[in-house]
C-alpha positions as CSV (number, residue, x, y, z in Angstrom):
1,X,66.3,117.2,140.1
2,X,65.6,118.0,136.5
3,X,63.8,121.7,135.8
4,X,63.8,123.8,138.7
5,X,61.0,124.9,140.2
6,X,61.6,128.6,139.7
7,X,61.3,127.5,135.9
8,X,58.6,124.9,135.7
9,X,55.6,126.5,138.4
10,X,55.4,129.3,135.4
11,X,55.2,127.1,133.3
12,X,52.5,125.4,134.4
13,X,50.7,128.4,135.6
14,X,50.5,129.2,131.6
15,X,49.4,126.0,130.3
16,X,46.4,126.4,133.2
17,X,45.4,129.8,131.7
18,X,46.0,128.9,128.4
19,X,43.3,126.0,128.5
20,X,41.8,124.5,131.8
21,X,41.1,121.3,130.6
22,X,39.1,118.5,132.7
23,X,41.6,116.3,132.8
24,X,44.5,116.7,135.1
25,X,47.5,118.3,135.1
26,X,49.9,114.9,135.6
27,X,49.3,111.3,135.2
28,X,47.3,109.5,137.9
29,X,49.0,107.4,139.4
30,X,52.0,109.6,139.7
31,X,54.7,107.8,137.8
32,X,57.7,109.3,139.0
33,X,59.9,108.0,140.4
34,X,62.5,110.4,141.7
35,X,64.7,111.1,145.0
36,X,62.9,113.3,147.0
37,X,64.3,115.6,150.1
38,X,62.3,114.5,152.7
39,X,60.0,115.6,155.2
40,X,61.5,118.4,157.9
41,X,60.1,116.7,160.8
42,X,62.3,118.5,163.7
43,X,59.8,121.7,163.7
44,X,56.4,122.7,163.3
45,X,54.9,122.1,159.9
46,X,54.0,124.5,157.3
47,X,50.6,123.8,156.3
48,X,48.9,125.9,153.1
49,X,45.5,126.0,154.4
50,X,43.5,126.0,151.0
51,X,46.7,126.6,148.7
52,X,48.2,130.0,148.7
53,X,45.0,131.9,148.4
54,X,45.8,134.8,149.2
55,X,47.1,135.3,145.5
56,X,45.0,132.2,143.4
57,X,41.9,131.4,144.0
58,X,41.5,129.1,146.6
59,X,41.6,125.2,146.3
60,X,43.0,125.6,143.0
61,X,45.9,124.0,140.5
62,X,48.0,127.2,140.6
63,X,46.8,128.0,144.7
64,X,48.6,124.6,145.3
65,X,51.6,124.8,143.4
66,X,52.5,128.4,144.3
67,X,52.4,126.9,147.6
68,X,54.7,124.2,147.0
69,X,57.2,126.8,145.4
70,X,56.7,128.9,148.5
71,X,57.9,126.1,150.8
72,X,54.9,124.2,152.4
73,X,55.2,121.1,154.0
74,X,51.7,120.4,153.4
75,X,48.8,121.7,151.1
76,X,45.5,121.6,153.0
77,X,42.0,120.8,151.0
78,X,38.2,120.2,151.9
79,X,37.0,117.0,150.0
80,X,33.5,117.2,149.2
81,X,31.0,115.2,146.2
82,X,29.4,116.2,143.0
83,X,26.1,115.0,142.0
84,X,27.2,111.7,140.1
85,X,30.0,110.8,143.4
86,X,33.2,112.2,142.5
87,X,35.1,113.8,144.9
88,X,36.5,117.1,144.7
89,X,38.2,120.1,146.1
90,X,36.3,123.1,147.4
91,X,35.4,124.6,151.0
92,X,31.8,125.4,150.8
93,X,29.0,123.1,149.9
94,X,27.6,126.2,148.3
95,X,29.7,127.7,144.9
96,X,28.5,130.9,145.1
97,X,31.2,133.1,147.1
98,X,34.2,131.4,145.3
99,X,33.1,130.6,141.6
100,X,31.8,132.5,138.6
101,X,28.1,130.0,139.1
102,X,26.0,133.5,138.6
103,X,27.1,133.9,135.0
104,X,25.9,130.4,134.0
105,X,22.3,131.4,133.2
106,X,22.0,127.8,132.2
107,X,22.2,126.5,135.9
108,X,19.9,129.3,137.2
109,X,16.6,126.8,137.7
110,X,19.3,125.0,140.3
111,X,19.5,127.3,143.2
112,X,17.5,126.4,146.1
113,X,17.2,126.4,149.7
114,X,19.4,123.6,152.1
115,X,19.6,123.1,155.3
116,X,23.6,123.0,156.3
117,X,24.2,122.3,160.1
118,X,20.8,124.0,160.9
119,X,20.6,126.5,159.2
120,X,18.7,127.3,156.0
121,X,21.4,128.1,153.4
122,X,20.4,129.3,149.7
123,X,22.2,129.1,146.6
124,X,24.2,126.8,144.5
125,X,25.2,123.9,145.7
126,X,27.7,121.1,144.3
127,X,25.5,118.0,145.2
128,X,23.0,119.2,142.4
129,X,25.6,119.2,139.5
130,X,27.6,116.5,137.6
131,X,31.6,117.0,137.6
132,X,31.1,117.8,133.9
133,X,29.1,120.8,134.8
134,X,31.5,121.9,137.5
135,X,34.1,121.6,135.4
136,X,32.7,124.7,133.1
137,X,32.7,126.6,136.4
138,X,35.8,129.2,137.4
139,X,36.9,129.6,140.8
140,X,37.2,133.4,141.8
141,X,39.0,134.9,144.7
142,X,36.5,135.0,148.3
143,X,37.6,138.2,149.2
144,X,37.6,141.7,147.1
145,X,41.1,143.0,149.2
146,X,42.7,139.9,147.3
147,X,44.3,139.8,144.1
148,X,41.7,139.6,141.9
149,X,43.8,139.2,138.1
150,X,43.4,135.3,138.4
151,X,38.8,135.5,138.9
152,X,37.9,133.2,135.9
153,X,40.8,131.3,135.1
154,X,40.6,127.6,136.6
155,X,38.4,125.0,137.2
156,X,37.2,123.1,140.3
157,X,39.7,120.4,140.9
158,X,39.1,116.5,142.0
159,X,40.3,114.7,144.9
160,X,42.4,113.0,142.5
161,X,44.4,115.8,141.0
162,X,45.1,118.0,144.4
163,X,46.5,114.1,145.3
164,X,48.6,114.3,141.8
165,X,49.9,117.6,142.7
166,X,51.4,116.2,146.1
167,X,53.2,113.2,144.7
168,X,54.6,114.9,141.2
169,X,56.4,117.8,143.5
170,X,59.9,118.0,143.3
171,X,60.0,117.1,147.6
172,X,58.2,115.2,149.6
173,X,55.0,117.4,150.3
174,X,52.0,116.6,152.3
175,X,48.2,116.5,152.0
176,X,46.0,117.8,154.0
177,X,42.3,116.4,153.1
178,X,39.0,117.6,155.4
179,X,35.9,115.0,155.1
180,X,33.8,118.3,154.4
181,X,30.3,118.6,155.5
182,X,29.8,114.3,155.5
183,X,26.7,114.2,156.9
184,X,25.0,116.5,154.2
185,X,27.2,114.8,151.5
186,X,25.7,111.5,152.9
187,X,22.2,112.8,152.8
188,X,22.4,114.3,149.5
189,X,24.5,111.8,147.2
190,X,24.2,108.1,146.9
191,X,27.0,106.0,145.3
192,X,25.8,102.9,143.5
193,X,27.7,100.2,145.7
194,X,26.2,100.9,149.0
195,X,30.0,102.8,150.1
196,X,29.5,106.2,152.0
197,X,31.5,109.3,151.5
198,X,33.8,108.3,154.4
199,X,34.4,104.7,152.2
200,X,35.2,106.9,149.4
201,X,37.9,109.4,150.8
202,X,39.3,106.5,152.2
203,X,39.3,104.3,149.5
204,X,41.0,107.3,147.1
205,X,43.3,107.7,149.7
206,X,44.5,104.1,149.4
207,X,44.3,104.0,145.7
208,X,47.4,106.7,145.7
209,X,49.5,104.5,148.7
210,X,48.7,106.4,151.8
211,X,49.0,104.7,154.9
212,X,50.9,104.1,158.0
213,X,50.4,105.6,161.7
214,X,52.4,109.5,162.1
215,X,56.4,108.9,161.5
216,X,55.8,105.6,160.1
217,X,58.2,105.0,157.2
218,X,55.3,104.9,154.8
219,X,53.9,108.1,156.4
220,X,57.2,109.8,155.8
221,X,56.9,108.7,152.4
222,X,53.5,110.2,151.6
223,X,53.2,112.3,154.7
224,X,49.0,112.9,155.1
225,X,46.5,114.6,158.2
226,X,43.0,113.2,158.1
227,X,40.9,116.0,159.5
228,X,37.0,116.6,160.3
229,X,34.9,118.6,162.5
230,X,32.8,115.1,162.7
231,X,34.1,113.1,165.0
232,X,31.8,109.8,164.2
233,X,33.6,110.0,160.7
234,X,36.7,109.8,162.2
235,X,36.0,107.4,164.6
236,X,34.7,105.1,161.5
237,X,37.3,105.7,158.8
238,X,39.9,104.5,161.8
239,X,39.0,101.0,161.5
240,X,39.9,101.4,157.3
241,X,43.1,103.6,157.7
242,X,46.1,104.1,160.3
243,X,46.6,107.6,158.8
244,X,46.5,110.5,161.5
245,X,43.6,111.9,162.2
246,X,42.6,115.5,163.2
247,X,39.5,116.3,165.1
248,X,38.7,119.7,164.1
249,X,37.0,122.2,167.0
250,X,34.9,125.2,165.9
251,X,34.0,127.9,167.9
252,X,32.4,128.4,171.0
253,X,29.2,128.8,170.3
254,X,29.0,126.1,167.2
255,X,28.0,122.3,168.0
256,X,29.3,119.5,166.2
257,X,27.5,118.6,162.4
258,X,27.1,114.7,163.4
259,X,26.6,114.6,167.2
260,X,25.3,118.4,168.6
261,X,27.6,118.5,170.9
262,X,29.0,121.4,172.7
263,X,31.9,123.1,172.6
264,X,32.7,122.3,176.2
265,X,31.6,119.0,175.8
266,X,34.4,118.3,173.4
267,X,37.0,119.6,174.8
268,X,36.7,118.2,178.5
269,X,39.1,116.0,179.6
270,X,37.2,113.1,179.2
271,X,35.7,113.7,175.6
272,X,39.8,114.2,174.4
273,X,41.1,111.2,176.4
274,X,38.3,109.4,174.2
275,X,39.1,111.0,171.1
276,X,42.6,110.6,171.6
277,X,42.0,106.7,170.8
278,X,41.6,108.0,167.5
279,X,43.3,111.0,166.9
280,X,46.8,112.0,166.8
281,X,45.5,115.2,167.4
282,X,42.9,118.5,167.9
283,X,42.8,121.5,165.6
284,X,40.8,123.8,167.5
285,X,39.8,127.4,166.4
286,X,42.7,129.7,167.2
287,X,40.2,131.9,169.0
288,X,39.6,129.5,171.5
289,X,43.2,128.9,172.2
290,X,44.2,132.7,172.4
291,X,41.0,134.7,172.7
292,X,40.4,138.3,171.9
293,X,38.4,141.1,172.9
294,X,38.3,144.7,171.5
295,X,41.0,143.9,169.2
296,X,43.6,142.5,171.9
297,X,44.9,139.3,172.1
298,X,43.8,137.9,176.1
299,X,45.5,135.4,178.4
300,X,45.5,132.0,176.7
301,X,43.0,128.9,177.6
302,X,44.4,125.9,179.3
303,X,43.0,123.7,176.1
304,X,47.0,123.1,174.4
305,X,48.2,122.5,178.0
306,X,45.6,119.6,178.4
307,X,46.2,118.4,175.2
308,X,49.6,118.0,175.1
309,X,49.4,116.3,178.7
310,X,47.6,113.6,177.0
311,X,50.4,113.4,174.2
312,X,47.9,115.1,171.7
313,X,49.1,117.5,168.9
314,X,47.9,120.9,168.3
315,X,46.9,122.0,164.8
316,X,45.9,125.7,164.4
317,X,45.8,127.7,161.0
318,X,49.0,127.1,159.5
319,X,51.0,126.0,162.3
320,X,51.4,122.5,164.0
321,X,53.3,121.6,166.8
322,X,53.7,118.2,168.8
C-alpha cells in the first residue's frame, strides 16, 4: 500500500499550512490505480458529516483527510456555486460564520441583504464572488468550544478536489455531496450553456465515474449518497443518474426550499411511498426521530418504522442503517 497513512496525512497536513495553493492537492482525474480494501457493507456506515470538524475547520482538505485516517466510510459535503459557476464545498450560502471574509476590507462593498428560504439573511454570500476571490478566503472553526489552532489556514475547496480526496485514499471511501440551497443557487448564478446547478453536480459527478444503483458493482467501486432537502432536485437529477438518492427532512416546523411543504406532509405515508420511486432513502432530523424535551430523550416516533416498511433506509447524523 505504499506510505502509510499514519505517515503521509501529516504530511499533507504540512504542505496545506505551508502554502494553500488554488490548485488541488492530487491530480484530477485521480490516476491511481491501486487495490483498495473495499467497502464494509455488513453494518451501518460511518459518515463524516462535513469532515472531522470538530478539530479542522469544516469542509476542508485537512477536515477530510483526518477523517479518512480516523476510519470513515464516507466524507459528507454541501455543494454549492461561486459567482463565475464553479462548484464548491461549503455549508452556508453565507461565509461569514465559518471564514476569515470580515478581514478582507477589500470585499466590504459586497455584503448585502438575501432572502434564503424566506427569510431575509445579511452578509457575505458566495454567489457574489469569483472562485479566485474565494480562494484568498480562510475557513475558521463555527464554533469558539472547538479547537481553534487551525482558524486561517485553508482555503474553500471545489467540488472537484473533495472528489480527488475520495478516490486518492488508500480504501475505498465514499462521498457524500448535498445539492445545497438549489433553488437560490439557480436564482442567483447562470451558467453560459443553458445547464442548471442540478446539470452541473451531476455532470461533475460523471466526469469522476460515479454511477450505478446502491450495491451495484460500480457503486461499490466509487460508493456515493446523493442528498437534498429539495425534493424536485432529486426527482430531476434521477432521470441523469442511478446513484442513490437521500431526501433530507428538516425539522418540524421548517417547509421544504422548492415546494413549501410541511413537515407532515412529507413524511405521510403517501408522500414517502412517492418519494421512495426515487430515493433509496430519508435522512430526517434526529429530533424528529427521537424527540426531546427538558433535556431528556422521549419515546421515539413511528417515522423509521414506516420507512423501513417501505424498504427505505434511514440516514441520521453520522449513522445509516438499511
Amino acid at each position: 500500500m505504499g506510505i502509510s497513512s499514519t505517515c503521509f496525512i501529516p504530511l499533507l497536513f504540512l504542505s496545506l499550512i505551508a502554502g494553500c495553493a488554488a490548485r488541488p492537492l492530487y491530480p484530477l482525474p485521480s490516476k491511481l490505480d491501486i487495490h483498495k480494501q473495499p467497502l464494509q457493507t455488513s453494518r451501518p456506515y460511518n459518515l463524516a458529516h462535513r469532515g472531522s470538524n470538530g478539530e479542522f475547520p469544516e469542509e476542508t482538505a485537512a477536515a477530510y483527510m483526518r477523517a479518512i485516517e480516523e476510519g470513515a466510510d464516507f466524507i459528507e459535503t454541501d455543494i454549492l456555486a461561486s459567482k463565475d459557476g464553479v462548484l464548491i464545498c461549503h455549508h452556508d450560502v453565507f461565509l461569514d460564520d465559518t471564514t476569515n471574509i470580515a478581514d478582507h476590507k477589500e470585499f466590504a462593498d459586497r455584503k448585502r441583504t438575501c432572502m434564503v428560504q424566506g427569510v431575509n439573511t445579511t452578509g457575505f454570500f458566495v454567489v457574489d464572488f469569483t472562485l479566485e476571490e474565494l480562494k484568498t478566503l480562510r475557513a475558521k472553526q463555527r464554533y469558539s468550544f472547538r479547537d481553534q489552532q487551525y482558524n486561517g489556514k485553508f482555503p474553500i475547496i471545489t467540488f472537484e478536489e473533495y472528489i480527488s480526496i475520495a478516490l486518492d485514499a488508500q480504501r475505498v471511501v465514499g462521498i457524500y455531496p448535498e445539492m445545497k440551497n438549489p433553488v437560490f443557487i439557480n436564482q442567483h448564478v447562470k451558467w453560459a450553456d443553458g445547464k442548471k446547478f442540478e446539470d452541473k453536480f451531476v455532470d461533475t459527478l460523471k466526469k469522476y465515474g460515479y454511477k450505478g444503483a446502491y450495491m451495484s458493482k460500480e457503486w461499490l467501486k466509487q460508493p456515493i449518497f446523493i442528498q437534498s432537502f429539495a425534493p424536485t432536485s432529486l426527482v430531476y437529477i434521477s432521470n441523469k443518474t442511478d446513484s442513490p438518492k437521500i431526501f433530507l427532512i428538516d425539522d418540524v416546523d421548517i417547509l421544504t426550499e422548492d415546494t413549501n411543504q410541511s413537515y407532515s406532509e412529507i413524511t405521510s405515508d403517501a408522500y414517502l411511498n412517492y418519494i421512495k420511486e426515487y430515493c433509496v432513502g430519508i435522512g430526517p432530523w434526529k429530533d424528529t426521530v427521537v424527540p426531546v424535551a427538558n433535556n431528556y430523550s422521549q419515546t421515539p416516533t413511528d417515522l423509521v418504522a414506516r420507512a423501513h416498511a417501505l424498504d427505505l433506509q434511514i440516514h441520521i447524523g453520522n449513522t445509516t442503517t438499511g
